[in-house]
C-alpha positions in Angstrom: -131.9 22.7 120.7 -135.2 24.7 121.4 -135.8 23.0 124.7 -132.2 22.9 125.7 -132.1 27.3 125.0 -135.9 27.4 126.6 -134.8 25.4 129.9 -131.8 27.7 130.4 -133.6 30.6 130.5 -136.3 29.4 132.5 -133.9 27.7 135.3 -132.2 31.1 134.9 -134.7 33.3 135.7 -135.7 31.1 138.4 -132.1 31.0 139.9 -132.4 35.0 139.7 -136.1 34.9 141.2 -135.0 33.3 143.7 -131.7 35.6 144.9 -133.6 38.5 144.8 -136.2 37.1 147.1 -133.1 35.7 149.3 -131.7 39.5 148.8 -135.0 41.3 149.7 -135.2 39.0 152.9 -132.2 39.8 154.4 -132.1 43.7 153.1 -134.3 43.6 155.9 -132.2 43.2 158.6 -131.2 46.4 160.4 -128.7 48.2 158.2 -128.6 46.0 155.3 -131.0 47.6 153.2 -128.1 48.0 150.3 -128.5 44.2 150.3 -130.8 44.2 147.5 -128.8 46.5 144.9 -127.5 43.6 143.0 -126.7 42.8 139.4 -128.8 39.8 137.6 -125.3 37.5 137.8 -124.8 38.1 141.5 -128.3 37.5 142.0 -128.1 34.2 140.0 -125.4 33.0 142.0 -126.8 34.2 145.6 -129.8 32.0 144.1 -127.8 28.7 143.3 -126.6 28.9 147.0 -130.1 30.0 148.4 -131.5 26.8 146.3 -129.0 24.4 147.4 -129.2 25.0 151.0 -132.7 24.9 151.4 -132.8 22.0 148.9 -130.4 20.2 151.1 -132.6 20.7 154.4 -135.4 19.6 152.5 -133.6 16.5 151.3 -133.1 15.3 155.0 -136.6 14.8 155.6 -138.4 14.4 152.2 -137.3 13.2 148.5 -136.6 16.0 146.3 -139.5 15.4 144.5 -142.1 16.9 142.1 -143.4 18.7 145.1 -139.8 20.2 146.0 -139.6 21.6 142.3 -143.2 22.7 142.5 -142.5 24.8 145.6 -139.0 26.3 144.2 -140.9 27.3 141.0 -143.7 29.1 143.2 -140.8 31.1 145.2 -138.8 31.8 142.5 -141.7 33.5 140.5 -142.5 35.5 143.7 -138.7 36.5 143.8 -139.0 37.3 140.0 -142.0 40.1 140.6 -139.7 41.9 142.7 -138.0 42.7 139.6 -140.9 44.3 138.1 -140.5 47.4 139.4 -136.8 47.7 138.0 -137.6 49.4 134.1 -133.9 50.3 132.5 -134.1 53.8 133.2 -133.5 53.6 136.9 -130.3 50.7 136.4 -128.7 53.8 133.8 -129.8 56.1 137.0 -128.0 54.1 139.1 -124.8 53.1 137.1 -124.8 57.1 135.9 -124.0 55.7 132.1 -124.7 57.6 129.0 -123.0 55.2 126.2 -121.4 56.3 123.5 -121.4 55.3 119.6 -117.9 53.2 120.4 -119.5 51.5 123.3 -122.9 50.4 122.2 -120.9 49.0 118.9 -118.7 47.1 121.7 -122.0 46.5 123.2 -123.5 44.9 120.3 -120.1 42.6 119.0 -120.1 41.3 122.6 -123.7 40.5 122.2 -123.5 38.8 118.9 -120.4 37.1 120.3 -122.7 35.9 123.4 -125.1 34.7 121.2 -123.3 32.9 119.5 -121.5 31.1 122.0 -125.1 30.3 123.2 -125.8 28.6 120.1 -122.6 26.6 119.8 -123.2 24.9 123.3 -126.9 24.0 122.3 -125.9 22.4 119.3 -123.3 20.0 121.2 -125.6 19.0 124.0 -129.0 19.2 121.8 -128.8 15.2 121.5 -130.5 12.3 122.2 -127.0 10.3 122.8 -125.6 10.1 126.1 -121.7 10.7 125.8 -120.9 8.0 128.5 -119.1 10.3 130.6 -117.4 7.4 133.5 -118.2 9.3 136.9 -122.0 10.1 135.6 -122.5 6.2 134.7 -120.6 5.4 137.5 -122.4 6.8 140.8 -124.1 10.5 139.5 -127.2 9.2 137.8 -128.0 6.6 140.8 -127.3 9.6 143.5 -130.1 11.4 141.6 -132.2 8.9 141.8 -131.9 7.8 145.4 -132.6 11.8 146.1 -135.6 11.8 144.3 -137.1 8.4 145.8 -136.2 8.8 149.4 -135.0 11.4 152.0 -131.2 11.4 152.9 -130.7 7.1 153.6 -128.7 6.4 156.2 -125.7 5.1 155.5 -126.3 5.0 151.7 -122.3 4.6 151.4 -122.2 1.2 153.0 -124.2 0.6 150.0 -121.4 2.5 147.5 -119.1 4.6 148.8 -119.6 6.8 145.4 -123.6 7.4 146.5 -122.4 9.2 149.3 -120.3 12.0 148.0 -122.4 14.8 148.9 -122.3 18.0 146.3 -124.5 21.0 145.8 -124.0 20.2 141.7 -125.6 17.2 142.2 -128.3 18.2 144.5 -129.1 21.4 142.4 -129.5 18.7 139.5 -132.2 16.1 141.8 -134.3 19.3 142.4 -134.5 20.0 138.9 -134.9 16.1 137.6 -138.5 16.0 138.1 -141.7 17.2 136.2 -140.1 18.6 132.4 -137.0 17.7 133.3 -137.0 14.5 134.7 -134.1 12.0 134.1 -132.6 15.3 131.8 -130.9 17.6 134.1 -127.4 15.6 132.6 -128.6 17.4 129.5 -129.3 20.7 131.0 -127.5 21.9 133.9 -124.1 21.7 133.2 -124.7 24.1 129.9 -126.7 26.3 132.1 -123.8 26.8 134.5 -121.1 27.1 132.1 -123.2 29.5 129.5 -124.1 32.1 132.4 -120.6 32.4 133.5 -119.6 32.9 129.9 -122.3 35.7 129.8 -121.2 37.0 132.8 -117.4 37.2 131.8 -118.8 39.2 128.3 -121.2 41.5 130.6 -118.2 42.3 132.8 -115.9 43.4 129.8 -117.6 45.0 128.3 -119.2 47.0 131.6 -118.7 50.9 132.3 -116.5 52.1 135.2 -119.0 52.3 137.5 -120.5 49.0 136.5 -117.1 46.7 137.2 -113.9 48.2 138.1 -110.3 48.3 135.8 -109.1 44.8 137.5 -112.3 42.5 137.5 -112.5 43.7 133.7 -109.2 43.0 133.1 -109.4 39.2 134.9 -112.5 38.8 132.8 -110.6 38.9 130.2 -107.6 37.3 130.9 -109.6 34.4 131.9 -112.3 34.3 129.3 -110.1 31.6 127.3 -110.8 28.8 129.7 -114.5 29.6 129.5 -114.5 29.8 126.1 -113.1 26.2 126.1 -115.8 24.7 128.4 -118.5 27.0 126.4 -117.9 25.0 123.1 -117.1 21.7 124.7 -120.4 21.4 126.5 -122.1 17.8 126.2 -124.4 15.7 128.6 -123.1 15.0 131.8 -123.3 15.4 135.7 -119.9 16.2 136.3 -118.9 18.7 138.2 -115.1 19.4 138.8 -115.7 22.8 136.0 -118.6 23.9 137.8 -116.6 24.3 140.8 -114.2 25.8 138.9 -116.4 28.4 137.5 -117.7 29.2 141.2 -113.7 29.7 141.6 -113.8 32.1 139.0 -116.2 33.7 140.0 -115.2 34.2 143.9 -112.0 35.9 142.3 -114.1 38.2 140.3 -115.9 39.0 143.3 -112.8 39.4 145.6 -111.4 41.5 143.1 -114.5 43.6 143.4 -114.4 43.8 147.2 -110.8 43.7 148.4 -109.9 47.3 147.8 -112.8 48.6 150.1 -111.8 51.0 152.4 -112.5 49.1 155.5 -109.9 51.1 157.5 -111.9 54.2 157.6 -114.7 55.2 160.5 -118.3 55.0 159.8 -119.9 58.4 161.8 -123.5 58.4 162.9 -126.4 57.2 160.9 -123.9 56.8 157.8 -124.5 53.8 156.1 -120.8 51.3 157.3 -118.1 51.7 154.7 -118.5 48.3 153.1 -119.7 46.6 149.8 -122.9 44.2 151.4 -123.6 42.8 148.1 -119.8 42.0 147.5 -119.4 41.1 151.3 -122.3 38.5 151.1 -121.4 37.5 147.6 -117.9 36.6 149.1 -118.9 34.6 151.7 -121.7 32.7 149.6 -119.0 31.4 146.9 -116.2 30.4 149.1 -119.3 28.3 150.8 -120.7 26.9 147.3 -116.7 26.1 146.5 -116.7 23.6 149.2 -120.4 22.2 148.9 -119.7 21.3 144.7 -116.2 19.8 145.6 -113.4 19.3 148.4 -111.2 21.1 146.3 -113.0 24.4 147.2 -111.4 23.7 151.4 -108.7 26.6 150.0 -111.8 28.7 149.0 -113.8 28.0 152.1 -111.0 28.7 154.5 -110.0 31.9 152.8 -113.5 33.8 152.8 -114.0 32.7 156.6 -110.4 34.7 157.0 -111.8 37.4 154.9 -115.1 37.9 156.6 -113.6 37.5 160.0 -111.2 40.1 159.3 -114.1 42.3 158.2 -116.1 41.6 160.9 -113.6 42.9 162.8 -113.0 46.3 161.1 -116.7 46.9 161.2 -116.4 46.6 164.9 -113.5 48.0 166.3 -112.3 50.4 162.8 -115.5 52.0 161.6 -116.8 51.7 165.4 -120.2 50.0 164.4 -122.7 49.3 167.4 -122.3 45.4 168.1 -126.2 45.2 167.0 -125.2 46.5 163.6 -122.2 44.6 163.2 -124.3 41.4 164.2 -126.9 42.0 161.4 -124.2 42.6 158.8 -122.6 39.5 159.5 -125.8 37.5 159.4 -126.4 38.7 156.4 -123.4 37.9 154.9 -123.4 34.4 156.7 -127.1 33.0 156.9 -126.9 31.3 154.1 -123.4 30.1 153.7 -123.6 28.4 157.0 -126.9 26.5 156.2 -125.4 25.7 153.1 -122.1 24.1 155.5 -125.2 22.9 158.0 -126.8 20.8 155.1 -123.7 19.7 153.7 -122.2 17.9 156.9 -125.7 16.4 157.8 -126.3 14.8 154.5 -122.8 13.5 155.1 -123.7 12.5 159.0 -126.8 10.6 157.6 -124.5 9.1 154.5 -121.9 8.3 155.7 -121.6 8.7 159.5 -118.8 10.7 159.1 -119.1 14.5 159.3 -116.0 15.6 156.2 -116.7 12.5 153.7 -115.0 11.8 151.6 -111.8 12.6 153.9 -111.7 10.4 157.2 -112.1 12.7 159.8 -115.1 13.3 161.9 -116.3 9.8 162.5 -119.7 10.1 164.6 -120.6 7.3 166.7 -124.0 5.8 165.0 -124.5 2.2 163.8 -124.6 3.0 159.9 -121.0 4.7 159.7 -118.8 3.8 157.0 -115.5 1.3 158.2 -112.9 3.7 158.6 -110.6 1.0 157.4 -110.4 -1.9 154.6 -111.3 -5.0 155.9 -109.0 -7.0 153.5 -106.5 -5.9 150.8 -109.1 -6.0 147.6 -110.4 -3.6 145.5 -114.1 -3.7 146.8 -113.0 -3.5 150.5 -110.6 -0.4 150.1 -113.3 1.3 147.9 -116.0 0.6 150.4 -113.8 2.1 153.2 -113.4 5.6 154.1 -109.7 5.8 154.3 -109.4 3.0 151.5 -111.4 5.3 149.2 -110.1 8.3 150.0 -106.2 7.2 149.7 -107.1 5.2 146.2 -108.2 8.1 144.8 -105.7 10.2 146.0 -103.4 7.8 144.4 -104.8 7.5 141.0 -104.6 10.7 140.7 -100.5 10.9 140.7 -100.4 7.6 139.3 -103.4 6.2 137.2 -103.7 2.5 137.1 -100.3 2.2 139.7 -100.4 -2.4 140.7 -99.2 -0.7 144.0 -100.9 2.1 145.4 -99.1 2.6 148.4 -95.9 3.7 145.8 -97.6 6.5 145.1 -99.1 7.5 148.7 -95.7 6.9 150.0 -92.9 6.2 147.8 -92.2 9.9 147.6 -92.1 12.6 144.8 -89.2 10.4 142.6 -92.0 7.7 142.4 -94.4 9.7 140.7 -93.3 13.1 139.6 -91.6 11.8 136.4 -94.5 10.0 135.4 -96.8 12.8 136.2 -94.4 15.3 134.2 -94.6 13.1 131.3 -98.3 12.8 131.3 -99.7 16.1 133.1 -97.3 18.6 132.8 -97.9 19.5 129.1 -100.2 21.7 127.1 -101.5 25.4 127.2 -102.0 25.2 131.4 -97.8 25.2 131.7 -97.7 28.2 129.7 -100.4 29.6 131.5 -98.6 28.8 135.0 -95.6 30.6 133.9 -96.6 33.5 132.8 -98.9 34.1 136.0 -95.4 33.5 137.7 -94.0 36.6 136.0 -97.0 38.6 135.9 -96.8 38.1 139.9 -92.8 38.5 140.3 -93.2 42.0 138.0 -96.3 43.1 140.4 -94.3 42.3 143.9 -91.8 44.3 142.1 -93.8 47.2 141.6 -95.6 47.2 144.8 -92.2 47.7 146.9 -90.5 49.8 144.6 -93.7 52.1 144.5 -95.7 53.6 147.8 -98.7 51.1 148.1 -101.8 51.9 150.3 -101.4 49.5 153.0 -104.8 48.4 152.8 -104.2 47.8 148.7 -101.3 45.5 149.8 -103.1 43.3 151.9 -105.6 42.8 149.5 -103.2 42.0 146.5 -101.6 39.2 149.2 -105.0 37.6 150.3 -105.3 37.0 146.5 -101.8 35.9 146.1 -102.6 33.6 149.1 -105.8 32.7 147.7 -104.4 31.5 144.3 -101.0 30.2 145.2 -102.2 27.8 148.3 -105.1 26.6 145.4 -102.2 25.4 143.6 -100.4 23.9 146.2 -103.3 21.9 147.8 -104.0 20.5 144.1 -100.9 19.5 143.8 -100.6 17.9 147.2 -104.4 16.2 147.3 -104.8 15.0 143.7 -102.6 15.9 141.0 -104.8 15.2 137.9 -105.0 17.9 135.5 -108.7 17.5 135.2 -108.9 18.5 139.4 -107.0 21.4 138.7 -106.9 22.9 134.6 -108.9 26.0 136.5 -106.6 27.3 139.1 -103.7 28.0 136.3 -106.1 30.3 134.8 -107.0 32.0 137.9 -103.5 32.1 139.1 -102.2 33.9 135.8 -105.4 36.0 135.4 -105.4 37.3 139.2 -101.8 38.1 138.8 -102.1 39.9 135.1 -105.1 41.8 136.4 -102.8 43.4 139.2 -100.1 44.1 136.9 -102.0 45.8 134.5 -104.5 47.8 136.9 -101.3 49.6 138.0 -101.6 52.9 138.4 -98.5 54.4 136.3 -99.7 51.9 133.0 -102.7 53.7 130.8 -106.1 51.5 130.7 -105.6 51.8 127.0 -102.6 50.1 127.1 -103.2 47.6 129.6 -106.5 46.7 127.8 -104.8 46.0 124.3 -102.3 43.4 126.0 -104.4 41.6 127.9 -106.6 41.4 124.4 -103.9 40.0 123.0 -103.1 37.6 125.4 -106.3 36.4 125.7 -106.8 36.4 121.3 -103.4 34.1 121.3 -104.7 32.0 124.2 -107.8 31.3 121.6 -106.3 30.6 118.4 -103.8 28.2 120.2 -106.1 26.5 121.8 -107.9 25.9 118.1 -111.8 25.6 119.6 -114.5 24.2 117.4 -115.9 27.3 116.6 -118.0 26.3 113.5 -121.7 25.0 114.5 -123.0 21.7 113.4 -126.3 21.0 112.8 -128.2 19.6 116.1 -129.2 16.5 116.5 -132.7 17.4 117.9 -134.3 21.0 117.3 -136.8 20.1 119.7 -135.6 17.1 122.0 -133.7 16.5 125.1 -132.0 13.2 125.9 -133.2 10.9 128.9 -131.1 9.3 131.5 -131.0 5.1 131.2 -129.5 2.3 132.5 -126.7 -0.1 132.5 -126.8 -3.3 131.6 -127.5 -5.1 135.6 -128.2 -8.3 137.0 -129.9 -9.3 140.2 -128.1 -10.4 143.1 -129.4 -11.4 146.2 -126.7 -10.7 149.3 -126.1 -13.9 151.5 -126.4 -12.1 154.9 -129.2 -14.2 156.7 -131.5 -11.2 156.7 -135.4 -11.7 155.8 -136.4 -10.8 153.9 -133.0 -10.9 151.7 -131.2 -7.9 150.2 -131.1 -8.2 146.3 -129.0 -5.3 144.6 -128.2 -4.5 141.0 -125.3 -5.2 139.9 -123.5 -4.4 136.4 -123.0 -7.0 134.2 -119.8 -5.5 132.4 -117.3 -2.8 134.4 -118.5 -1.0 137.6 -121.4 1.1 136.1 -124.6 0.9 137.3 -126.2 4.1 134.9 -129.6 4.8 135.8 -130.3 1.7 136.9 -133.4 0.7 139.4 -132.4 0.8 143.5 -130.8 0.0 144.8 -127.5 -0.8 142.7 -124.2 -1.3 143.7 -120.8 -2.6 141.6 -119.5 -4.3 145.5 -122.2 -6.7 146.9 -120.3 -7.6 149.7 -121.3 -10.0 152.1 -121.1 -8.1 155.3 -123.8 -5.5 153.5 -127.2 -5.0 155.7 -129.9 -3.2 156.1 -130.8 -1.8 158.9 -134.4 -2.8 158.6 -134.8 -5.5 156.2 -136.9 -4.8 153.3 -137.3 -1.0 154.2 -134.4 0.9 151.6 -135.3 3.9 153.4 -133.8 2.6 156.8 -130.3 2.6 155.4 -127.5 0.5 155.1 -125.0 -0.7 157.3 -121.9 -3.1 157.5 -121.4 -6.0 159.9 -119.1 -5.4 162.7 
């Protein structure tokens, strides 16, 4: 459990080393010197993104080796000394806070509550035992290992479709799984992730006026309950559907920060432009990282490229910025997101030959590219298509198991809705749904009974567009609870933290019931609270393989393809290169006896 606290704090600081040095870089582009005033959250998500989208560059030309890790270590410790000249008096300077006797006790329970929380989640993943989470077993720990032996393979999903499903998650982890922490990152990162955001949501509640505003403290607390679920549920894995529902959290924290900026108003000479930088570029970097962990962050993605075009736009023809000054804000705010996108859809280029894998659009004409469509009807064919794949997990996800999966593609909402009612629609997320449905109905109520700034009301339906198409594209794509648990939460806590941030309703008032919301939440949801004793004070587990067999492909190529295959089920685990659960016939290599060379399928 040592190791396990030790390595989050050190991948933490490193993570924050290496936004501020991303920060301090673009601070320096004409008019963006507020850039750098950031907290150390903001600054460890800017960093994730930074890391990811240079890791993914790097990835396209070298193996995320011990000299990629070597390299991020060296600039994140040059990022961390720009810290150094930081000391607490200036941050109490700058946040103008003299705390009380009330607060520093609110202070210190929040603390001991944090630490606490710190200490559950080590215990549960300070083990040896690998908790044979499917989807790690299944592709995750081979992806890590391609990325650490080779640069991106072309087309690696000819191979297994699964081995091309690009994700910043899992390229953050390769990085990381060398040196210390090779073949461990399934015992590290996930905790990491989930444990910072749980800090986060405490630092934010507990923050002064000046440090986060009425609603982000109120949605941090609305919302804490789901964290506090993950936080005492964390175990070894590389999955990553909750990490892109933290980021998700956390873009609605930060658009909850930034959409009541007073865009609308006329910046006048040298005056700095009316606009939160930070909170701009923040913005911009989530709804990017949404969409590099999972698909499921498209919603995400599409809304912060609204959001920054419509600010764009009031920077240039509202406030009247120079066009040179308006350029250097937004490449500030977009450097990075778009060579995060950049990385993303080359690694899937190179994969896959297909530029939105796992969805079938985008098919670019090169000789490794995936089928588009099954060959035959079986299992291994449709799996090792790009349409096949895509429209068998779609259907799994309405209907898991389903003989036919073409009933629940097309057989309508009467084919699978009852089932899905029965098996899905249960729980503390229903609940959840419906009171963020009145919380919403009672703040639309408000706003056009009352006389609401019009910039206020644009804001409040961005977010309501923001959460309510989140649902709706869930529902619609894949239906599984698992895919979607998150966007409940956000939904009822972006609508409760409107509600309650109204105007006429005292902060006293609208704190206590969202405290109580948030205490019932947490005793129904009956979390295992009390620590057990760790199975390893000292230890970290290790990443193995499945149980695999050799099998040579009969494709006439010489020298022959051999491949790993799993003796029992369709998990390969950690098993040696290359390893696949389909060894179909029509596989080749595109060089024979060169794995780096790629994969391809005959025509």
């Amino acid at each position: 459990m040592i190791t396990i606290l030790a390595t989050w704090l050190a991948l933490f600081l490193g993570l924050v080393g290496i936004g501020s040095g991303a920060f301090a870089l673009l601070a320096r582009l004409p008019g963006c010197g507020t850039a750098g005033r950031s907290d150390p959250f903001r600054r460890f998500w800017f960093g994730c993104g930074t890391t990811i989208a240079a890791a993914q560059l790097w990835s396209l030309l070298a193996p995320l080796d011990a000299a990629a890790l070597t390299a991020w270590l060296l600039a994140a410790g040059g990022g961390l000394l720009l810290l150094l000249p930081r000391p607490w008096p200036a941050v109490r300077r700058e946040w103008r806070w003299r705390p009380g006797t009330r607060r520093l006790a609110g202070w210190a329970l929040l603390a001991a509550a944090g630490l606490y929380l710190l200490y559950l989640g080590a215990t549960w993943v300070a083990t040896p035992r690998w908790s044979r989470v499917y989807d790690t077993d299944l592709y995750h720990f081979n992806i890590l290992r391609w990325m650490n032996t080779y640069a991106a393979v072309p087309g690696l999903g000819n191979l297994h479709s699964r081995l091309a499903h690009t994700s910043g998650f899992l390229v953050l982890a390769a990085l990381f799984d060398n040196l210390w922490w090779d073949r461990a990152t399934a015992w590290l990162l996930y905790g990491l992730i989930v444990s910072v955001a749980s800090m986060q949501w405490l630092w934010t509640i507990m923050s002064p006026p000046e440090g986060a505003g009425r609603r982000p403290r109120l949605f941090c607390l609305l919302t804490f309950p789901y964290l506090a679920r993950l936080q005492t549920s964390i175990h070894p894995t590389l999955y990553h559907d909750e990490i892109a529902f933290v980021v998700q959290l956390v873009l609605l924290l930060e658009a909850l920060r930034f959409l009541p900026g007073r865009l609308g108003e006329r910046a006048s000479g040298a005056e700095r432009p009316v606009v939160d930088l930070p909170g701009f570029m923040m913005l911009t970097l989530l709804g990017t990282l949404c969409f590099s962990i999972k698909p499921s962050g498209a919603v995400a993605l599409l809304f912060t490229a609204c959001v920054a075009a419509g600010v764009v736009a009031a920077l240039r023809w509202r406030q009247r910025l120079p066009l040179r000054r308006v350029a250097s804000l937004a490449a500030a705010a977009g450097l990075v997101p778009l060579l995060l996108l950049a990385g993303h859809a080359a690694r899937n280029v190179v994969q896959t030959g297909w530029l939105a894998f796992p969805a079938p659009l985008g098919r670019v004409a090169v000789d490794w590219a995936m089928p588009g469509e099954p060959a035959d009807d079986t299992h291994a064919e449709r799996m090792q298509s790009v349409r096949g794949q895509y429209e068998v997990i779609k259907a799994w996800a309405r209907m898991p198991g389903a003989a036919d999966y073409r009933k629940a593609l097309h057989g309508g909402l009467a084919v699978w809705l009852p089932g899905w009612r029965a098996r899905s629609w249960k729980g503390i997320e229903r609940h959840v749904f419906y009171l963020g449905l009145l919380f919403w109905l009672l703040h639309l109520l408000g706003m056009g009974r009352g006389r609401a700034d019009a910039a206020a009301v644009r804001g409040d339906f961005a977010l309501l567009l923001l959460v309510g198409a989140n649902l709706l594209f869930w529902f619609h794509s894949a239906p599984d609870m698992r895919f979607g648990r998150a966007f409940f939460w956000i939904w009822m806590g972006a609508g409760g933290s409107l509600l309650f941030s109204r105007p006429r309703l005292p902060a006293g008032l609208a704190g206590l019931a969202a405290g109580l919301l948030a205490a019932g939440a947490l005793l129904s949801m009956s979390l295992p609270l009390a620590p057990r004793r760790p199975a390893s004070w000292r230890g970290v587990g290790r990443a193995g393989p499945r149980r695999t067999a050799a099998v040579t492909i009969p494709n006439g190529q010489v020298p022959p393809l051999t491949v790993q295959v799993p003796l029992k089920g369709d998990r390969c685990g950690d098993s040696p290169l290359p390893a696949t659960p389909y060894p179909l016939p029509t596989l080749l290599m595109r060089e024979p006896g060169r794995l780096q060379s790629g994969f391809r399928r005959a025509r």
